[in-house]
C-alpha positions as CSV (number, residue, x, y, z in Angstrom):
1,X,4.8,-48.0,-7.1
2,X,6.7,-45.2,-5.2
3,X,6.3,-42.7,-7.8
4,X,2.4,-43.0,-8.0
5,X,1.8,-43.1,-4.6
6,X,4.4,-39.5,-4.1
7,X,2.2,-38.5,-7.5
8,X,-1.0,-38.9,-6.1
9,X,-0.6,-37.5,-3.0
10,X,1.3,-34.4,-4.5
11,X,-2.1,-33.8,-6.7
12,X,-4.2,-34.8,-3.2
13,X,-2.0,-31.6,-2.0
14,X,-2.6,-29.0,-4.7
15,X,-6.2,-29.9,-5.1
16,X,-6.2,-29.2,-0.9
17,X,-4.3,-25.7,-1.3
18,X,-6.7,-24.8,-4.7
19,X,-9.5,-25.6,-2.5
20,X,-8.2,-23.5,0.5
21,X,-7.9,-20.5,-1.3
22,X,-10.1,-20.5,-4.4
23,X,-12.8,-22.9,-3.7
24,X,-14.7,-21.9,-0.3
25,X,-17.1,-19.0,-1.3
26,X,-19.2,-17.7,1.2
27,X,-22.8,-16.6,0.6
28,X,-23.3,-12.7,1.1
29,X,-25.6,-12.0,4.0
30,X,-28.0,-9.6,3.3
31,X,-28.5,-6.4,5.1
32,X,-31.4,-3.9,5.4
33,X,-30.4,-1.0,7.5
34,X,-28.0,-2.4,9.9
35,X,-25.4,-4.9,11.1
36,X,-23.2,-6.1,13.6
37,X,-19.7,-7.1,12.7
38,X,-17.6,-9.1,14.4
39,X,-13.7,-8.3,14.4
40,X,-12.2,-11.4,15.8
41,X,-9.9,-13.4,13.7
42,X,-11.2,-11.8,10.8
43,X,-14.7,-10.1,10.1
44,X,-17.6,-12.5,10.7
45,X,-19.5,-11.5,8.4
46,X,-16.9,-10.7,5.9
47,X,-19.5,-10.8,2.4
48,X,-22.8,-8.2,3.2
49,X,-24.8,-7.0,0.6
50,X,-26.8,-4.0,0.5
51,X,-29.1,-1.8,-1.2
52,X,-27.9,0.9,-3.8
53,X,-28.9,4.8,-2.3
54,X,-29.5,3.2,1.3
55,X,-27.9,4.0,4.3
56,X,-27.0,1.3,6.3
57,X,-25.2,1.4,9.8
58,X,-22.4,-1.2,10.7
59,X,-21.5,-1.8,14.6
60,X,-18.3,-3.1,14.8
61,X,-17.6,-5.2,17.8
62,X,-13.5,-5.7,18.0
63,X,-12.7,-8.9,20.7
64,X,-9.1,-9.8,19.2
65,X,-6.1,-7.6,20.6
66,X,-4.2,-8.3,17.2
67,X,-2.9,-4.8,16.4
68,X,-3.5,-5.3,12.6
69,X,-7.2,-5.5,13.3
70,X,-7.2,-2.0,15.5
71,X,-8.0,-0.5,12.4
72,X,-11.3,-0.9,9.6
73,X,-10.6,0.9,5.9
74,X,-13.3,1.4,3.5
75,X,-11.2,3.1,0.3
76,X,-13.6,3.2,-2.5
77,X,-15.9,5.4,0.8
78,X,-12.6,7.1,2.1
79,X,-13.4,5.7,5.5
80,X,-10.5,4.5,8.2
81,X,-11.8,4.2,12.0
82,X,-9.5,2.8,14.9
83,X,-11.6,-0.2,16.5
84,X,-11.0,-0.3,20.5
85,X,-11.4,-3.6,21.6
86,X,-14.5,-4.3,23.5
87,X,-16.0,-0.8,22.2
88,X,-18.6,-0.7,19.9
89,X,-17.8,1.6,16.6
90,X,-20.9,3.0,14.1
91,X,-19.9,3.5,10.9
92,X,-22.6,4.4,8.4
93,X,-22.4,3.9,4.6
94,X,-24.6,5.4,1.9
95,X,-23.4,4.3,-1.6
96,X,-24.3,5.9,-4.4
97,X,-23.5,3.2,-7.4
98,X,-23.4,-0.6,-7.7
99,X,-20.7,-3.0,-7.6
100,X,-18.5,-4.9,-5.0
101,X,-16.3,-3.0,-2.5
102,X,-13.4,-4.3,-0.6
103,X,-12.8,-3.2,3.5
104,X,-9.8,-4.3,5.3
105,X,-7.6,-3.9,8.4
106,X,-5.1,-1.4,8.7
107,X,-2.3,-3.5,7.1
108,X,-4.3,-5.3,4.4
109,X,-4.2,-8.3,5.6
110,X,-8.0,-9.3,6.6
111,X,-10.6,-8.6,4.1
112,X,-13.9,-8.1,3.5
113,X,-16.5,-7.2,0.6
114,X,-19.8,-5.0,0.2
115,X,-21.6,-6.3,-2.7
116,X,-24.3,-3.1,-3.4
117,X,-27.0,-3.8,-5.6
């Protein structure tokens, strides 16, 4: 009896951790011309999608003092910008092709995604 009930709850475990990092996909908000992101934690919204050829203007708002969010870095637009907090930073992107493109902090540890269509 032991040995299902330690079985069960170590399946009850993985299927928690799968779920926690695989299984909670968040619907990409889509943006016209501009957005405000929130740098607090993380980037809230962290999945935008926008428009091939159009420019499109991102405020970021920074409220958490964690140092590894003091800094935003688009690579695929060759784009790195120090985020005060409380200060409001403009960055404007025009892509010129489709696909998904990453941003993150300074140290690669919060992420986020441009899906362009």
């Amino acid at each position: 009896m032991d040995k299902i009930i330690i079985t069960i709850s170590g399946l009850a475990i993985i299927a928690g951790i799968y779920w926690f990092f695989f299984g909670k996909k968040e619907e990409a908000i889509e943006i016209t011309d501009a957005a405000t992101i929130t740098v607090d934690g993380g980037y809230k919204p962290n999945n935008i999608k926008i428009k091939n050829g159009q420019s499109t203007t991102f405020t970021f708002l920074r409220k958490d003092p964690n140092p590894c969010l003091e800094e935003i870095v688009f690579p695929e637009f060759k784009i790195k910008k120090y985020l005060p907090v409380g200060e409001s930073i403009l960055i404007t992107i025009t892509p010129d092709k489709t696909g998904v493109f990453g941003f993150h902090c300074g140290m690669n540890m919060f992420h986020g995604r441009i899906e362009v269509v």
